[in-house]
N, C-alpha and C positions, 0 to 999 in steps of 0.2 A: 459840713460843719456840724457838731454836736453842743448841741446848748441844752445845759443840764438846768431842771426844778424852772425849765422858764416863765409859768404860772405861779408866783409864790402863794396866789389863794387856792389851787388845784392840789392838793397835796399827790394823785395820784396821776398826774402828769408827772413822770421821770426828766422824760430829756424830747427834747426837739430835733429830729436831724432834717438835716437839707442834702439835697443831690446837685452839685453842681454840674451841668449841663453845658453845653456848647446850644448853637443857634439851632443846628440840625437837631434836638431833639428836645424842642420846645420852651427851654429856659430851665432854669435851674432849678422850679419848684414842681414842676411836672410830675403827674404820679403815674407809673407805671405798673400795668399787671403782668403777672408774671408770664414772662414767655412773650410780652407786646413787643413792636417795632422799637429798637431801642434802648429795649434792657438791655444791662450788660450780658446775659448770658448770650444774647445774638449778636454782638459784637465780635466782629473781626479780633483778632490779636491784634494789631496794630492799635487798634479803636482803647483798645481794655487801658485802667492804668497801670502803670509800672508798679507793683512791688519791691523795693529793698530786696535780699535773699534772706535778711533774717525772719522779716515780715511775711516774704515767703510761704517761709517752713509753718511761719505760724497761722498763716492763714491754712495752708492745706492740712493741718492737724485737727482744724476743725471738726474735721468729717471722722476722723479716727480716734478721736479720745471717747474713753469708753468709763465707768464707775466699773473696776474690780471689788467685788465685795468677798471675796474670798481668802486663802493667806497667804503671802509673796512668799518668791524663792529667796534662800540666804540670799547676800551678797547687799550693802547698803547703796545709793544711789552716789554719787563722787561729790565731794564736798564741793566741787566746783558747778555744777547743775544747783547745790544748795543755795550758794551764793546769787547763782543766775534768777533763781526762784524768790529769793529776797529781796533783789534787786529791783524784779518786775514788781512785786507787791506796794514795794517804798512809790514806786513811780506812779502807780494806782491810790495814792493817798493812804495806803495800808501798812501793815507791817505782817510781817512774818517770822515768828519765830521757834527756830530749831530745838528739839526738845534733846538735851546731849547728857542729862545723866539718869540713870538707874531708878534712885530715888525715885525723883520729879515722874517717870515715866512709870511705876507704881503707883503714884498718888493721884494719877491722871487715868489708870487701869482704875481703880477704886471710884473714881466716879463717874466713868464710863457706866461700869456695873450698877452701882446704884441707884444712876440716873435709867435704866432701863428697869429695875425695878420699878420706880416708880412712877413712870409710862405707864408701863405693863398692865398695874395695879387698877389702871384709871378705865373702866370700860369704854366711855367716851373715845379715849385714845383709839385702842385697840378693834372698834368698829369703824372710827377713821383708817386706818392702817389696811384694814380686810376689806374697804372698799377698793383700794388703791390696787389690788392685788389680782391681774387677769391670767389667762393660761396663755404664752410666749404663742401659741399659736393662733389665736384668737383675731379677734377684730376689733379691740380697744387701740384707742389711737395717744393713750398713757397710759399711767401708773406703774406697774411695774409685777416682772411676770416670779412664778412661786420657788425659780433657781436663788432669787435672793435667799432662802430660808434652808437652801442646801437640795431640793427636788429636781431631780435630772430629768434632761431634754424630753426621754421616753416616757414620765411618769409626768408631763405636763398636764394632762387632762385628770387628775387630781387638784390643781390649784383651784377649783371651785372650794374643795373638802379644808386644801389647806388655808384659804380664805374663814369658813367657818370654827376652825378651829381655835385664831387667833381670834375670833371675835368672842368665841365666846366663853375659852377656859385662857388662866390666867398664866404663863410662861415667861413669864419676869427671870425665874432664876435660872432656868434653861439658856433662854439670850443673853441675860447678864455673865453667865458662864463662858459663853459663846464671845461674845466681843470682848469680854476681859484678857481670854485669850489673845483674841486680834489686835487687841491695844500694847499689850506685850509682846507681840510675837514680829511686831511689825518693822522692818529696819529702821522706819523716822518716823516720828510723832510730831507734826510740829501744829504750830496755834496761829494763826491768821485773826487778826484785830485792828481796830483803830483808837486811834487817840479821843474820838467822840463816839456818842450814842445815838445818834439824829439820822435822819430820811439820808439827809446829805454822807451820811459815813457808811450808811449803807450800802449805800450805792456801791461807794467807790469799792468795799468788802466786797459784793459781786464782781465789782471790773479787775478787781485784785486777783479774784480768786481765778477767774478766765485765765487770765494773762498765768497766773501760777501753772497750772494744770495743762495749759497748753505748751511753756516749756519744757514742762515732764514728757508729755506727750513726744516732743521730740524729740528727749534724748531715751525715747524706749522706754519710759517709767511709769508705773500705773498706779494711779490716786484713786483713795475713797473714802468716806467718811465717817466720824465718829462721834459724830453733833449731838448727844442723847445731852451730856452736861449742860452742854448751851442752851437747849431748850427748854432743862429746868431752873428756874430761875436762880433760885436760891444755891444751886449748885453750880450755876454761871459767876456768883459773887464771888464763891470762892477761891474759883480757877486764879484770876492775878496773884494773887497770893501762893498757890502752887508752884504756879511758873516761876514767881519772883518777877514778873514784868507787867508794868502798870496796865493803862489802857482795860478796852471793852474786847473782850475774845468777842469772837462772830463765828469762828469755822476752826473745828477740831481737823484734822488733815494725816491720814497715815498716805506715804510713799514707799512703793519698793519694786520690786521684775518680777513681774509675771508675763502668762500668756494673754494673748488679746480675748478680751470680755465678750460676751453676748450682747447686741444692745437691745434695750429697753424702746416700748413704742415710744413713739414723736409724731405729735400730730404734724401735718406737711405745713411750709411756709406758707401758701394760700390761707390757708384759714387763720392766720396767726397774724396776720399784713393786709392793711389797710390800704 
């Protein structure tokens, strides 16, 4: 059972879950370390629970969804995945919406761009960003490695160099050039939102966005993102008015076919589970 904001004076308590348990493995609130007598992962097949088949696919894409930051092959993803993608968003308390003409998807290139300008410009930012930044081969257990920026596998042990470089000269109109592209060039643009601005619609914008990303994932479709307007504020105003649809954007979203992504480190569940 999932019980969401169940501290209203905790603001960063999220949600509560429970495990519901049989006799044999202590009662339903029992906490388990990973890999203890018990856990599901030592559980018989018989023991496990049944998934659905849709529930399934969706649970074992977990493991395979990847952020492609690169630029998709032609060919758009089937209006009917769009639909399915929509659908899972509504049902997360969110919305989704498909970006379907020229225009609108120029005027959403345009402050893609600007909004990385003026990132870019902020030093502040830019030494945050070039922290986040390790060599894929390394021993950081996050952030993320120097291929986002276009530097190949074998030219890994540079991402010190390209770390320092973002921190400390100003490439606003180089990236701005760069994702303008990618904002145009992408088969679907679409804008992920909710009807409120609160803790509580945040949320569900996360549980929206899983649930989106993970249908992609299995129908072969690979997402990433283009958040630079949402982050700035006053270019976040503008967006409803772009689009023409009400609401709080949360998540800029391009979709289209590529090959499967490199992934980025993850610290292991032990350290992340209580």
């Amino acid at each position: 059972m999932v019980e969401t904001f169940p501290c209203p004076g905790d603001r960063y308590l999220l949600a509560r879950i429970r495990l519901a348990g049989g006799p044999q493995n202590g009662g339903p609130n029992r906490l388990l370390k990973p890999g203890a007598a018990g856990d599901c992962g030592c559980q018989s097949p018989e023991q496990r629970p049944a998934f659905r088949s849709a529930d399934g696919e969706l649970f074992g894409a977990i493991r395979k969804r990847r952020t492609h930051r690169g630029c998709f092959r032609n060919g758009a993803p089937p209006e009917g995945l769009l639909a399915r993608c929509c659908e899972a968003a509504v049902k997360s308390g969110a919305w989704l919406y498909v970006i379907r003409d020229g225009r609108t998807r120029h005027a959403l290139s345009d402050l893609v761009a600007q909004a990385d300008r003026e990132q870019m410009a902020n030093r502040a930012f830019r030494r945050e960003l070039a922290r986040w930044i390790h060599p894929a081969r390394g021993k950081a257990k996050d952030g993320l490695s120097a291929a986002v920026f276009g530097l190949r596998r074998p030219l890994d042990w540079l991402s010190p160099g390209v770390s320092l470089l973002l921190w400390t000269i100003n490439w606003g109109r180089v990236i701005a050039a760069r994702d303008r592209e990618l904002a145009e060039s992408s088969p679907v643009l679409a804008v992920l939102g909710t009807t409120d601005d609160t803790p509580q619609a945040w949320l569900a914008a996360g549980q929206a966005l899983e649930a989106v990303l993970l249908q992609a994932t299995v129908a072969g479709v690979g997402a990433s993102f283009l958040n630079q307007p949402i982050e700035v504020e006053h270019l976040r105003n503008e967006l409803p008015s772009v689009i023409g649809r009400g609401g709080f954007p949360q998540i800029l979203l391009r979709l289209g076919y590529c090959g499967r992504a490199r992934r980025t480190p993850r610290r292991p569940a032990r350290e992340v589970l209580i």
